[in-house]
Steps between C-alpha positions, in 0.01 A plus 500: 500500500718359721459636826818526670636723257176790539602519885653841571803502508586725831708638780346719786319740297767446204359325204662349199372560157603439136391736152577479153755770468868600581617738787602763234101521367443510876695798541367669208135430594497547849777790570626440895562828732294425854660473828503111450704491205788768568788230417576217263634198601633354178630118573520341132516715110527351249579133675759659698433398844790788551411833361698714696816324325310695139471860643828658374485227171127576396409846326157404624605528859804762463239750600485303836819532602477799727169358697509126484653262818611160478310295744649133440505507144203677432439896448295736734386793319246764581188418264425859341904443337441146376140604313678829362774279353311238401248680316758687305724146406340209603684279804273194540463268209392206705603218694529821763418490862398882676376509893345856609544684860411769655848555679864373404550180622803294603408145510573334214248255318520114617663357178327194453261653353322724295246584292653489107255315250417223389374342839225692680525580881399206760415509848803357555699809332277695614537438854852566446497843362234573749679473799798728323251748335283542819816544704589781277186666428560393080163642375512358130712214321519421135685215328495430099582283270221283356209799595516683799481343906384776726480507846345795699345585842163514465170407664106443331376463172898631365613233734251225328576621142847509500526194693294279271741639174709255608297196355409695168623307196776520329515706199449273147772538237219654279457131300323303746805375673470573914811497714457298794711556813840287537459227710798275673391242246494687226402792284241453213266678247173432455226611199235698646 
């Protein structure tokens, strides 16, 4: 294994992570209320880097009218709304990015970057959402597209298993074809 991609990935006691799922089976399996996760940051739906321009055009998000706040493009909602809503019509479909807080927040995310699949978190992207998470007390990020990047504040063995997710495999096509990761080079297949 090469062993500069099973170093943690980390930030202060943030850690970046990546699972085999979507934000919506997130939701549905692990149902948010705690003081942590009161509001939604939601920064990218559906590749819309702008979702606050969908709220009145969506019949997803029409609910959200009343509660959500623009904060540079994105929406601020409270969390108990956005998992009423979206367990009743689904919102997130993937290539979605969602950031959790325990308070309303008014600093928007840095743009240049974010957390939407296929790439997986580095330090170096890492280090950057850090400093902005940290600074406003984000407890929980999640970015889709090609499976799920997570990044959480956490400490021990959580902080060791979710931080060495990052260098699992990538899912097989089901035919003995792997998907490696893009390079600059070039992207290939190989047969397993």
């Amino acid at each position: 294994m090469n062993k500069s991609r099973s170093k943690i990935v980390s930030y202060k006691d943030y850690v970046a992570g990546w699972l085999d799922g979507s934000i919506h089976d997130f939701l549905e399996a692990f149902p948010l209320g705690g003081k942590s996760t009161q509001y939604a940051l939601i920064t990218c739906l559906d590749s819309n880097l702008e979702p606050s321009s969908l709220l009145r055009k969506s019949p997803e998000l029409k609910p959200l009218v009343t509660e959500a706040q623009s904060l540079d493009g994105g929406l601020i909602v409270p969390t108990r709304r956005l998992m009423e809503i979206d367990s009743r019509s689904q919102i997130f479909f993937g290539f979605d990015e969602i950031w959790f807080f325990a308070d309303r927040i008014t600093e928007p995310k840095p743009d240049s970057v974010w957390l939407v699949g296929p790439a997986r978190v580095d330090q170096e992207k890492m280090t950057r959402l850090g400093i902005w998470m940290s600074a406003n007390k984000c407890s929980m990020a999640l970015g889709d597209g090609e499976g799920l990047n997570v990044i959480v504040k956490a400490k021990g063995l959580v902080k060791y298993l979710l931080g060495h997710s990052i260098s699992q495999p990538r899912p097989t096509l089901g035919n003995g074809l792997e998907i490696e990761e893009e390079t600059e080079e070039r992207a290939s297949v190989q047969i397993a």
